[in-house]
Every structure is written in C-alpha cells, then in structure tokens.
C-alpha positions as CSV (number, residue, x, y, z in Angstrom):
1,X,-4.8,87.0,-15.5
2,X,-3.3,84.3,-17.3
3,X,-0.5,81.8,-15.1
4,X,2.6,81.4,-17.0
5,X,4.0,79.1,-14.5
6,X,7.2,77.5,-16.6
7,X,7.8,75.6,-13.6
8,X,5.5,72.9,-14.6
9,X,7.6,72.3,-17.5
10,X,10.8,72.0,-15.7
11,X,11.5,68.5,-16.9
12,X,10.7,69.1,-20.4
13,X,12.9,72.6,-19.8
14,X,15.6,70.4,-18.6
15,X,15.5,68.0,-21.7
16,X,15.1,70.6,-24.2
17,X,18.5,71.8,-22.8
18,X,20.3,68.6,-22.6
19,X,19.2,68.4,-26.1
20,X,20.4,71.3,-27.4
21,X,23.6,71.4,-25.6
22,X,24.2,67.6,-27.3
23,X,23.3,69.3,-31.1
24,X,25.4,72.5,-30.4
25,X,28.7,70.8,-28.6
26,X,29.3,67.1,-29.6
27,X,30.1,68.0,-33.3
28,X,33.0,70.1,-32.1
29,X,33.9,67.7,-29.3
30,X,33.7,65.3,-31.7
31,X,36.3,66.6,-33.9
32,X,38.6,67.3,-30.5
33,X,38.2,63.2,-29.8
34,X,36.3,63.8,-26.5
35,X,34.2,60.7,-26.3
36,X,31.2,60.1,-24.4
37,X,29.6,63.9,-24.5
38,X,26.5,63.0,-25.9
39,X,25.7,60.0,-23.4
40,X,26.8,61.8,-20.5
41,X,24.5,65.0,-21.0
42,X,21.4,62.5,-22.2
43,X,22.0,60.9,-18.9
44,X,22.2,63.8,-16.7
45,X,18.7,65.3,-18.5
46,X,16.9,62.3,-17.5
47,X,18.0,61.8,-13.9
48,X,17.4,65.8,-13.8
49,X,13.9,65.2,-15.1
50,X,13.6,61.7,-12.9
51,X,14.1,63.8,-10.0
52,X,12.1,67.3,-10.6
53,X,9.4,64.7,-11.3
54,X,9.9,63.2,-8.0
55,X,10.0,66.8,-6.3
56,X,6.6,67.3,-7.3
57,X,4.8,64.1,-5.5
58,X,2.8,65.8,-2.9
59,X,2.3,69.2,-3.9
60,X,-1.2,70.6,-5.3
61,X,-3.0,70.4,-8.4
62,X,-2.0,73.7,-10.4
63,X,-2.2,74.6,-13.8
64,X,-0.4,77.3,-16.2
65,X,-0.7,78.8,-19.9
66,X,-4.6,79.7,-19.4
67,X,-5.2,75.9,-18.3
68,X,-3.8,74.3,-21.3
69,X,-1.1,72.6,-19.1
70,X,-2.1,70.7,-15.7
71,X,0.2,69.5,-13.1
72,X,-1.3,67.2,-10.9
73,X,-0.9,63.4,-9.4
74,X,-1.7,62.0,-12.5
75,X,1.0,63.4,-14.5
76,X,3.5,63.7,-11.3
77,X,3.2,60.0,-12.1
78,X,3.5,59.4,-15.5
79,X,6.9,62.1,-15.7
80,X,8.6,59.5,-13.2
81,X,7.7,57.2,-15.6
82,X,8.5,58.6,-18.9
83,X,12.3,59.7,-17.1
84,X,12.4,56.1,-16.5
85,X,11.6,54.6,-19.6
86,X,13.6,57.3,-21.6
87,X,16.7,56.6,-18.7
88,X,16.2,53.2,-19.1
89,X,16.4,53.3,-23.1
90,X,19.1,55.4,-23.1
91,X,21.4,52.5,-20.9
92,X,20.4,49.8,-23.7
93,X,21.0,52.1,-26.4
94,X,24.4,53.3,-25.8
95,X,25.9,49.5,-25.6
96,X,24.0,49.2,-29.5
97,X,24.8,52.2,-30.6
98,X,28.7,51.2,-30.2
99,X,28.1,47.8,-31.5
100,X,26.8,48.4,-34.2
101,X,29.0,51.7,-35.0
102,X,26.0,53.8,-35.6
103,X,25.7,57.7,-34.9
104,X,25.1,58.9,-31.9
105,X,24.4,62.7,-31.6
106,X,21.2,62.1,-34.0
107,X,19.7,59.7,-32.0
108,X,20.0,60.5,-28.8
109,X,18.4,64.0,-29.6
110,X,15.5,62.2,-31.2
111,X,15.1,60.2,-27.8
112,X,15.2,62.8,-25.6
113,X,12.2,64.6,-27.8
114,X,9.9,62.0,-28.0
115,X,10.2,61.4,-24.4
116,X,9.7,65.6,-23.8
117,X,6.3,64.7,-26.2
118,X,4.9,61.6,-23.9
119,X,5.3,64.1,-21.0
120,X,3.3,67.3,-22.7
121,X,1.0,64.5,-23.2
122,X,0.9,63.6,-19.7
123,X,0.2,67.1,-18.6
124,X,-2.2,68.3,-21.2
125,X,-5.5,70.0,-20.1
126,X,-6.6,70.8,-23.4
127,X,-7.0,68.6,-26.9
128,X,-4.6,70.8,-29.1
129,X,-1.9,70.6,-26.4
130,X,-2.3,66.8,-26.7
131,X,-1.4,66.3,-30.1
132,X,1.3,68.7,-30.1
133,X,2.4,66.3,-27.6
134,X,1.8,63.6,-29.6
135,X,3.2,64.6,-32.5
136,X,6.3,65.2,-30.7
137,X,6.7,61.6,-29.7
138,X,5.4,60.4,-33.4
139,X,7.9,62.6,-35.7
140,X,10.8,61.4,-33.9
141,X,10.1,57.7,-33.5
142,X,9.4,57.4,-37.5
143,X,13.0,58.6,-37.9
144,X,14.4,56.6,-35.0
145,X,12.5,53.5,-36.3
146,X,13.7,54.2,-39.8
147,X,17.5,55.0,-38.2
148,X,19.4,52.3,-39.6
149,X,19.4,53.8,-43.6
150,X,20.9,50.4,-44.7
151,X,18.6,47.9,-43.9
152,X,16.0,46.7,-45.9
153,X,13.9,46.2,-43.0
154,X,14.1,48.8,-41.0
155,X,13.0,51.3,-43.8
156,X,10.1,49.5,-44.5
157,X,9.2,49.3,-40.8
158,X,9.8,53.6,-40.9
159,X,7.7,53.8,-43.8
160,X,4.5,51.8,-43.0
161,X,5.2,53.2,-39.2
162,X,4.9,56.8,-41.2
163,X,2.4,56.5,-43.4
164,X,-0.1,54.8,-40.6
165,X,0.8,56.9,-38.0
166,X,-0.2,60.0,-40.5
167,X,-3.3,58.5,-41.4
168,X,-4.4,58.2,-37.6
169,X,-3.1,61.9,-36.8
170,X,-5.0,63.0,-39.5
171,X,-8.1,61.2,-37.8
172,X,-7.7,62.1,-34.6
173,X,-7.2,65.8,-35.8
174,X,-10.4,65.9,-37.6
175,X,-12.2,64.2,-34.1
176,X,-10.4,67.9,-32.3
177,X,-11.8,69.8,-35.0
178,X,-15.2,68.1,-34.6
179,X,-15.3,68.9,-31.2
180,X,-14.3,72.7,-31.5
181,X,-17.2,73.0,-34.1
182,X,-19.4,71.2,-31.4
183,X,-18.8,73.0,-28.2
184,X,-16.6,75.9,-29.1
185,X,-13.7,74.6,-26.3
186,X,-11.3,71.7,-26.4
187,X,-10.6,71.8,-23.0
188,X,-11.1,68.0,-21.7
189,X,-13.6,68.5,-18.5
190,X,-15.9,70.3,-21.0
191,X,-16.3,68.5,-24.2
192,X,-18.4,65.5,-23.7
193,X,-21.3,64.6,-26.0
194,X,-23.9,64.4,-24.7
195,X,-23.7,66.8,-21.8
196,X,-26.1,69.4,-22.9
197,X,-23.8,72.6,-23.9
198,X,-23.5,71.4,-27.4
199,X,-24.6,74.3,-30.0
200,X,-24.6,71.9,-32.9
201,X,-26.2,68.7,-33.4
202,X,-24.7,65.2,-31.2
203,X,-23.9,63.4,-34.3
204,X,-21.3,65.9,-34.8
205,X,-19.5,65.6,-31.4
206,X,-20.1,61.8,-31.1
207,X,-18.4,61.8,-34.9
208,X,-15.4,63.8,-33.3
209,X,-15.2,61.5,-30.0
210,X,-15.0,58.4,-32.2
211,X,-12.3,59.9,-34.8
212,X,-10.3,61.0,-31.6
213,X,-10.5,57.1,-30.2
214,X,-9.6,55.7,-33.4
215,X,-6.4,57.8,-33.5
216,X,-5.5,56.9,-30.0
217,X,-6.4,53.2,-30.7
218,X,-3.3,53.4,-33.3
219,X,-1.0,54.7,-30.5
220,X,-2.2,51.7,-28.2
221,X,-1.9,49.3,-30.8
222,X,-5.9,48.0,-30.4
223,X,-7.0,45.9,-33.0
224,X,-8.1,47.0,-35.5
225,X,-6.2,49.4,-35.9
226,X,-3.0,47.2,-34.7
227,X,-1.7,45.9,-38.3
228,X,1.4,48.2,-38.2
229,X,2.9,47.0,-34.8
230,X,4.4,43.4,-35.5
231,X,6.2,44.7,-38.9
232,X,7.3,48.4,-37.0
233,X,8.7,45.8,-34.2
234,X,10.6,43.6,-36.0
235,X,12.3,45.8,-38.2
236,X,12.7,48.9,-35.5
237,X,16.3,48.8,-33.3
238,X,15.7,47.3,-30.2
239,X,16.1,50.0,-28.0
240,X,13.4,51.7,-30.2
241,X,11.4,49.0,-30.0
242,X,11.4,49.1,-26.3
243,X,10.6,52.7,-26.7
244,X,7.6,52.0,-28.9
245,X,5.9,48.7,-26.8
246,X,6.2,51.1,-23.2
247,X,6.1,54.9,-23.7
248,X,4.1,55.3,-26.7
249,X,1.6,52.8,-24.9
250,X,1.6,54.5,-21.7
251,X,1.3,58.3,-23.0
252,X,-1.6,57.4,-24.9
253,X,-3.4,55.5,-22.1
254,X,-3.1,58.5,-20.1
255,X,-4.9,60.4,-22.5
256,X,-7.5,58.0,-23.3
257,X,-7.5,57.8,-19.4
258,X,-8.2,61.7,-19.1
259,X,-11.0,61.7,-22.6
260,X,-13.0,59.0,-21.5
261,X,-12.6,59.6,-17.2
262,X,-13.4,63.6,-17.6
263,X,-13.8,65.0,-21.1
264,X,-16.4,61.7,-22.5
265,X,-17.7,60.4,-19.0
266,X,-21.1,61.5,-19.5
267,X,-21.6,59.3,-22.8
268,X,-19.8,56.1,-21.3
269,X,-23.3,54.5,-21.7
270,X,-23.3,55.2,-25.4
271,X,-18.7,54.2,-25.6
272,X,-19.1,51.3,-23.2
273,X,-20.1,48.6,-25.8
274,X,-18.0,49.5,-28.9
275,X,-14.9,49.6,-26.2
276,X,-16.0,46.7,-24.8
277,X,-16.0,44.6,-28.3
278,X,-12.0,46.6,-28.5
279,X,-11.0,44.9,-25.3
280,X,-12.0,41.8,-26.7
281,X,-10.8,41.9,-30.2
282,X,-7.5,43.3,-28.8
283,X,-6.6,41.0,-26.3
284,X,-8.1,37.4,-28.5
285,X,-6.2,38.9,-31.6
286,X,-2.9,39.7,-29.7
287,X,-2.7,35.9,-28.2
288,X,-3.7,33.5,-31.2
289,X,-1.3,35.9,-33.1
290,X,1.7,35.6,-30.3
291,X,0.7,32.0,-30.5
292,X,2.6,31.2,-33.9
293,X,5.0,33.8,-33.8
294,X,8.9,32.1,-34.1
295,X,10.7,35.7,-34.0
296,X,10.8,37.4,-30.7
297,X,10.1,40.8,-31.5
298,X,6.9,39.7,-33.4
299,X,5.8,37.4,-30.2
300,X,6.3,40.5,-27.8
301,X,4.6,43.0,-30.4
302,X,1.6,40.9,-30.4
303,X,2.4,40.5,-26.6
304,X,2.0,43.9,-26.4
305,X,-1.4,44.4,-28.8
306,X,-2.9,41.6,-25.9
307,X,-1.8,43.8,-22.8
308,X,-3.3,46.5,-24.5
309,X,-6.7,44.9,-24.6
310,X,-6.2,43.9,-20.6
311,X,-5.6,47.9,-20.1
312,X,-9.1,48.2,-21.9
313,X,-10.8,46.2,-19.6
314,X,-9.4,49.0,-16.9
315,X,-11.0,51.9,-18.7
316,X,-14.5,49.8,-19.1
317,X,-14.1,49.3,-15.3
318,X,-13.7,53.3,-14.6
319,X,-14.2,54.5,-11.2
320,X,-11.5,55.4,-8.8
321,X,-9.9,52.2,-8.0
322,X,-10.2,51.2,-12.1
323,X,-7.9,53.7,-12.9
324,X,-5.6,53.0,-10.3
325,X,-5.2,49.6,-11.7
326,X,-4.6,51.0,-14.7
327,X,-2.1,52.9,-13.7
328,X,-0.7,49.9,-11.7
329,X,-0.8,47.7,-15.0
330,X,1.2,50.4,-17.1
331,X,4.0,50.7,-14.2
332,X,4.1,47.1,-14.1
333,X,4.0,46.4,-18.2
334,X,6.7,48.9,-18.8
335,X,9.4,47.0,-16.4
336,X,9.1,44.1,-17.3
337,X,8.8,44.9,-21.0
338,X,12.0,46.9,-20.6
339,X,13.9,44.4,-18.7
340,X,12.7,41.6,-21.9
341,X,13.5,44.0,-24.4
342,X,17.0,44.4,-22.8
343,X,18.3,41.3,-22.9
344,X,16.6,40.7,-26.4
345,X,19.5,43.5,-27.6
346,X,22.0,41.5,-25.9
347,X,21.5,38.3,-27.4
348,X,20.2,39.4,-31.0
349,X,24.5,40.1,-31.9
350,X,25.6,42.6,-34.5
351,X,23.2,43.2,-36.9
352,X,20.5,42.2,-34.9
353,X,20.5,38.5,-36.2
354,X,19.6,36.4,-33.6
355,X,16.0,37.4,-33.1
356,X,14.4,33.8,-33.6
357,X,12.8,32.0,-30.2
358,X,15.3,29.0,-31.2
359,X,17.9,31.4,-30.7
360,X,17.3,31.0,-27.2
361,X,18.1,27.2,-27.0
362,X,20.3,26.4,-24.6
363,X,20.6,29.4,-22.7
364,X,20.5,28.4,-19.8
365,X,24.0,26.5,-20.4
366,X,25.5,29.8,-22.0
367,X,24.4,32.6,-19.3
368,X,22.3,31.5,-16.8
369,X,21.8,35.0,-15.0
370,X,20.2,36.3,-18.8
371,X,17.9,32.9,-18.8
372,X,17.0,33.1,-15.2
373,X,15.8,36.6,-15.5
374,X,14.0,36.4,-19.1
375,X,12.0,33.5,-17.3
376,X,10.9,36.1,-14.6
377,X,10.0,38.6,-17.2
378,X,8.2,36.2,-19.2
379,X,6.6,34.7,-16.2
380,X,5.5,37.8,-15.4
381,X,4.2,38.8,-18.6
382,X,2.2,35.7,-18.8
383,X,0.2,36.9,-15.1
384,X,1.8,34.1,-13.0
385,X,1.8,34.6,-9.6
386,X,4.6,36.5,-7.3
387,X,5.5,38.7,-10.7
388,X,3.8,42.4,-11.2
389,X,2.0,41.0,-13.9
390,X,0.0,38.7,-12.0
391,X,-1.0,41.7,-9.2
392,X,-1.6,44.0,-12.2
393,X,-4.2,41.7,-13.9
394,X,-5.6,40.8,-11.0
395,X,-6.5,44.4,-10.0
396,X,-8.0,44.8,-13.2
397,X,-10.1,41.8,-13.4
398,X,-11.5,42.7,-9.9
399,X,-12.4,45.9,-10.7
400,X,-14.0,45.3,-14.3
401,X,-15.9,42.3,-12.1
402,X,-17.0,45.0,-10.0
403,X,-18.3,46.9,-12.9
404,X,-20.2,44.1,-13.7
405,X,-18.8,42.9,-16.9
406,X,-18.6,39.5,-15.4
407,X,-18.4,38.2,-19.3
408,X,-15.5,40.5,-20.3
409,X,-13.4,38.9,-17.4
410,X,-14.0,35.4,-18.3
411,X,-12.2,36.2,-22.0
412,X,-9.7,37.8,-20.1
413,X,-8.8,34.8,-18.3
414,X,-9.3,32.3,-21.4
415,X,-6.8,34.5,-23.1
416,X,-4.5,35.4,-20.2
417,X,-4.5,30.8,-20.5
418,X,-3.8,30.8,-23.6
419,X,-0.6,33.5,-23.2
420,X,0.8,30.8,-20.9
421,X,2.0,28.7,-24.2
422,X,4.0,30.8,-26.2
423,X,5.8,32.4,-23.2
424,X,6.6,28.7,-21.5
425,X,7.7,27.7,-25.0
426,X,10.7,30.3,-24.5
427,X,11.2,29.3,-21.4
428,X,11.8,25.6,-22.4
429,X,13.6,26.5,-25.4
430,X,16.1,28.2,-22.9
431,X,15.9,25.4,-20.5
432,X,15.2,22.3,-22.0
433,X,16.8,22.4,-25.6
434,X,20.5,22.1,-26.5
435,X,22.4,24.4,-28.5
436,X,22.3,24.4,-32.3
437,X,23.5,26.6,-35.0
438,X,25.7,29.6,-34.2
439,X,25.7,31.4,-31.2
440,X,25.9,35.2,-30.2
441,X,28.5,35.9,-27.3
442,X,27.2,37.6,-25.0
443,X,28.7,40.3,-23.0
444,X,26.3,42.0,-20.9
445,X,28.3,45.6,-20.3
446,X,27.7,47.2,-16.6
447,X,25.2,49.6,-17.0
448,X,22.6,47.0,-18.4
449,X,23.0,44.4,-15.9
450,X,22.0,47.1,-13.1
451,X,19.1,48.1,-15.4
452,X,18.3,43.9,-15.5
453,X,18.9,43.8,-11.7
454,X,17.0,46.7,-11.1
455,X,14.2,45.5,-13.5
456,X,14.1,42.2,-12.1
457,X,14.2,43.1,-8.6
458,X,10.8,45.6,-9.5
459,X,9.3,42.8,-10.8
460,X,9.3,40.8,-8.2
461,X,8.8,43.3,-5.7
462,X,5.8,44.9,-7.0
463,X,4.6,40.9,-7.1
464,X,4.7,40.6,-3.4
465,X,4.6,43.8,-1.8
466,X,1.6,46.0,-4.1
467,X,0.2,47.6,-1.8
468,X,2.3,50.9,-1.4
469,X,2.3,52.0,-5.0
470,X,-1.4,51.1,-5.3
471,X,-2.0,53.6,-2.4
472,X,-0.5,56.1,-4.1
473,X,-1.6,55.6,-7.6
474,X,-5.3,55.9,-6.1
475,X,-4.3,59.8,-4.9
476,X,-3.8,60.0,-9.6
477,X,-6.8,58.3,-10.0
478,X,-9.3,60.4,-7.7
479,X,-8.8,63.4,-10.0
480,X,-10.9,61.7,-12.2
C-alpha cells in the first residue's frame, strides 16, 4: 500500500500557503492602505518552514508517494538551509524592494516558489521528482532575474538566463528519458550504468548519465557550461543574485550529491576522470576570470564558478567523510556569500549604480562596521584561516588527499593562491584608498544589520569551533 505521508512536505505545505494567502489578500489590502501584508506572511512561511525543518533533526529515514519523496538527514539539512537562504533573501529584499519602488506581491510569491522547488529537490527519491523541483526553482528565477522591465540589463540577463537554462533542462530531460529506456525505473539507488540490470545496451545509460551531469553542471555553474553566470549576475537584482550564487548552487549539489553517491556509484571509475578535468577547469577558469573583473557582481560570479570547482573536488573525494565536507563547504559558502551579497545591495544606491570595486574606496572612512565585516566575508571566501572558508577547504582537500588525487589538491591550492589577489584588492581599495567620485549613503535598515551580525558572527564561528556541525553533517552523509 502506497504512503501518502504529506507530512514530509510540511514546509513546502506551509510556503505554498503563505503564498497563496499573499496572491489572494494583498491586492485588496492593498487598495485598504494596509502596508507590510506581503512581508509579514513571507516572513512567517519561512520561520514556519525554518522551524518544521528543525523538528525533524533526529527522527528516521521515511519516505511517502510510493518512494518518490524521501525524508531523511540529508534533506533535514538542506530545508534548514533553503529556509535560511530564502529568510535571509527576503530581509535584503524588502529594504530594495522599497528603494527602488518596485512591486512587491509579484516577487515575493516568486521567492517563496523557487525556494519550495530547491526543497522538492532536496527530498527527491526519484529523477522525475527532481526536475519538477528544479523546474520550480528555474521558472521563477528567469522572471525574478528579468524583474526589473526597465532596464536594459536586467532583460538581457533574463533572457540569456532563459534561453540557457532551457537548453540544459532540455538535456538533462533527455539524460531521465535515457535512463527510463535503460532500466525501466528512475528511482536514484537503482539506475546506475553499469550495474548489470540494464535491458538495453550501456551506451544508452552512460548517454543518459552524461546528458543528466551536463544539465546539473549548468545549475552549478561548472565550466563549461558557466558562460551565463557573470552576465545573469550583473544584470540580476541583488537579492536575486544572492538567490542564484547560494540556493540554486546548493540544490543542485545535493542532487549531484544523491546521482553520483547512490544512483551512478557503481560507474565512478568510468565518471571520475571527466569530473576530475570539471574540477579543474571550474576552479582555474573561475580565478584568472575573478582576476580582472572591476565590477563586484562579476568578481563574485566568477567567485562563485571557482567554489564550485572546490565542491567538485568533494564529490571526486566520495566516501562518508567527503560528503560531509561537502556539505560543510555549502553551509559555509552560502553565509558568507549571503552576508557579501548583503552589503553589496547596500552600497550599490538606487538603481544599483555603485557596483564597481572602486566604489569601495574609502570605506573604511564612510562605515567602518560595513568594511570591517566585507573584509571577513572576503577573507573568508578567499580560505584564510579562522573564517568557515578556510575549515571548509581544508576538509575538502584532506579528504580528496585521502582519495588519492594528490594532483587535484595541489591545483586547488595554486588557485585557492591566486583567489587571495582579487579579494585583498577590495580589501585595500576599502582600506587604503581615499574617496573619489560620488558616493552612495548608506543606511543600513535594522533587519539587515542582524542578518550582517548574524552572518558575520557564523562566519567566524564555524572558523574556530567546526567540529559540532561536522558531527552532524556526517549522520547526512552516511546515507550515502
């Protein structure tokens, strides 16, 4: 007999209601001059969401709708994360949205259903259930990316994000049907070439596997299939932007996380190479590019296309404690990405024009708070020591030494060198350089400066004290 536990979904449930309610009531309220509607109930779906997700830590693995949906340590996890992110995006978007006196209903519906896709993804047992996930997070972030009508840029960003994005769907959707005509199930502990239940020939299901990687690749931004993500950046809204460079990136880790540690394991001596070669193209590509990069979005998109090869090395790694530090990296990469991306909408003004590295001259003088904690975030993006980033890359370069891809490690660390440069350059643009030109003022509004205190504080805590997390990321990683 078939489960039809709902209560797996209870913080999509929650969401989907929150998002309703805000399409069905704000117009009216609207009309009435009852401000704030729309913000409050986005807020209360994601701290209802953050907290079912915490309710589950500890419970069993259990599964519902004939095994198509699994909830287990692994996606416990990456719900808590996704409420954050989408909590998190929500407190830097309200402060823009007002700014810049752009509609509010609209997007915040579209933010709360991408966020309700990355968690289907999180929880999805079977390949079908993944894209629908997927493209639940992809149709709303074209629009969102695209939200600003007016600009120039920000259409063309929407477009090439579109028309890309369609492309790899349509890949990876040909790699699922691959796979069905292979095995005759899509269910992800049961369709791996390679492991003798095939019907039809392995060409066929190692076609599918590969079509299936190169749509995830686009999700991750690996190069080469990267070319969208500087452009998509730049000329996205911020708060998008930070939506893009964390959840997008993390909900498609998890499933390459799930494909390659249960559905593909038995063929990781035929995947290794080619994903080894991705690791290294990502990460070498990502840096020289961040390298000459004088617009900050662009530097932290390729920023991003660089981390993404570092969470590569993780997968070649594999084994339990691999995947923990995978996990570790992702939970570390999305606060500190969030907290940079934050004070980036603060300081790029009204029409987002202050987005160029100079535009950072002088901080220091201006806000010291803002330039003291970007220097953290940078710091820690850059792997410096007594910053998340630093206990994150060192987990993974341990465990992919393990592995025994001694060569793979000794990029890593010739790139994570060369990262140093363009991140210290903001730094001693901020600290070192005097003011010129015109200057945004900057008012940071309540609710961001906890989410920069909170952020920051993370950041340094997860630098020094690891070990607690990592424990319990290892109970998500042994399902595998």
């Amino acid at each position: 007999m078939t489960n039809w536990n709902v209560s797996l979904l209870a913080p999509e449930i929650v969401l989907s209601v929150c998002a309703l309610l805000i399409m069905l009531l704000d117009p009216p309220l609207r009309r009435k001059r009852l401000a704030g509607f729309s913000e409050s109930v986005a807020l209360v779906g994601f701290l209802g969401a953050l907290f079912l997700g915490l309710m589950r830590i500890g419970l069993p693995v259990d599964s519902s709708f004939g095994g198509f949906l699994i909830a287990d340590a692994l996606s416990t996890y990456l719900h808590i994360l996704f409420a954050v992110i989408g909590l998190s995006v929500l407190i830097m978007s309200i402060p823009w949205l007002r700014r810049d006196g752009v509609r509010q209903t609209e997007f915040l519906v579209l933010l709360i259903f991408a966020v309700i896709g990355m968690m289907i993804m999180s929880c999805s047992a079977e390949m079908v259930t993944m894209f629908i996930g997927l493209e639940l997070l992809s149709l709303p972030l074209y629009v969102l990316a695209g939200y600003l009508r007016n600009r120039e840029r920000t259409i063309e960003a929407s477009l090439k994000y579109f028309l890309l994005g369609a492309f790899a769907s349509a890949l990876l959707l040909m790699g699922i049907a691959l796979q069905w005509g292979t095995y005759g199930t899509l269910h992800l502990s049961s369709v791996a070439p390679g492991s003798g239940a095939a019907p039809l020939s392995l060409p066929l299901a190692a076609a599918g596997f590969w079509l299936v990687v190169v749509g995830l690749g686009f999700k991750v931004s690996a190069v080469p299939f990267h070319f969208w993500t500087a452009d998509v950046y730049e000329g996205s809204p911020t708060p998008v932007t930070a939506l893009m460079s964390t959840g997008t990136k993390a909900a498609a880790m998890a499933v390459l996380l799930r494909l390659m540690s249960a559905g593909f394991a038995p063929a990781a001596i035929e995947w290794m190479p080619v994903l080894w070669w991705l690791a290294v193209l990502t990460m070498s590509v990502g840096n020289l590019m961040a390298l000459v990069q004088a617009n900050i979005k662009r530097m932290l998109a390729f920023s991003g296309i660089a981390h993404a090869g570092y969470l590569l090395l993780a997968i070649c790694a594999g084994g339990t404690a691999g995947n923990a530090a995978l996990l570790f990296y992702l939970a570390g990469y999305t606060v500190m990405n969030l907290g940079a991306f934050a004070i980036v909408g603060l300081l790029e003004g009204k029409g987002e024009r202050f987005q160029s590295i100079y535009d950072y001259s002088g901080l220091a003088k201006r806000n010291p708070w803002l330039a003291a904690m970007m220097t953290i975030f940078l710091l820690s993006l850059a792997g410096i020591p007594a910053t998340v980033g630093f206990m994150g890359k060192f987990f993974i370069f341990t465990e992919t030494l393990k592995a025994g891809h001694i060569g793979l490690v000794v990029i890593a660390l010739l790139n994570s060198l060369v990262s140093v440069y363009y991140y210290l350059r903001v730094i001693y643009l901020m600290y070192m350089k005097d003011e010129w030109g015109e200057k945004p003022v900057c008012r940071v509004p309540a609710s961001v400066g906890i989410l920069l205190a909170f952020t920051t504080l993370v950041t340094l805590w997860l630098g020094v004290a690891p070990n607690r997390l990592l424990d319990a990321l290892m109970a998500a990683a042994r399902i595998f």
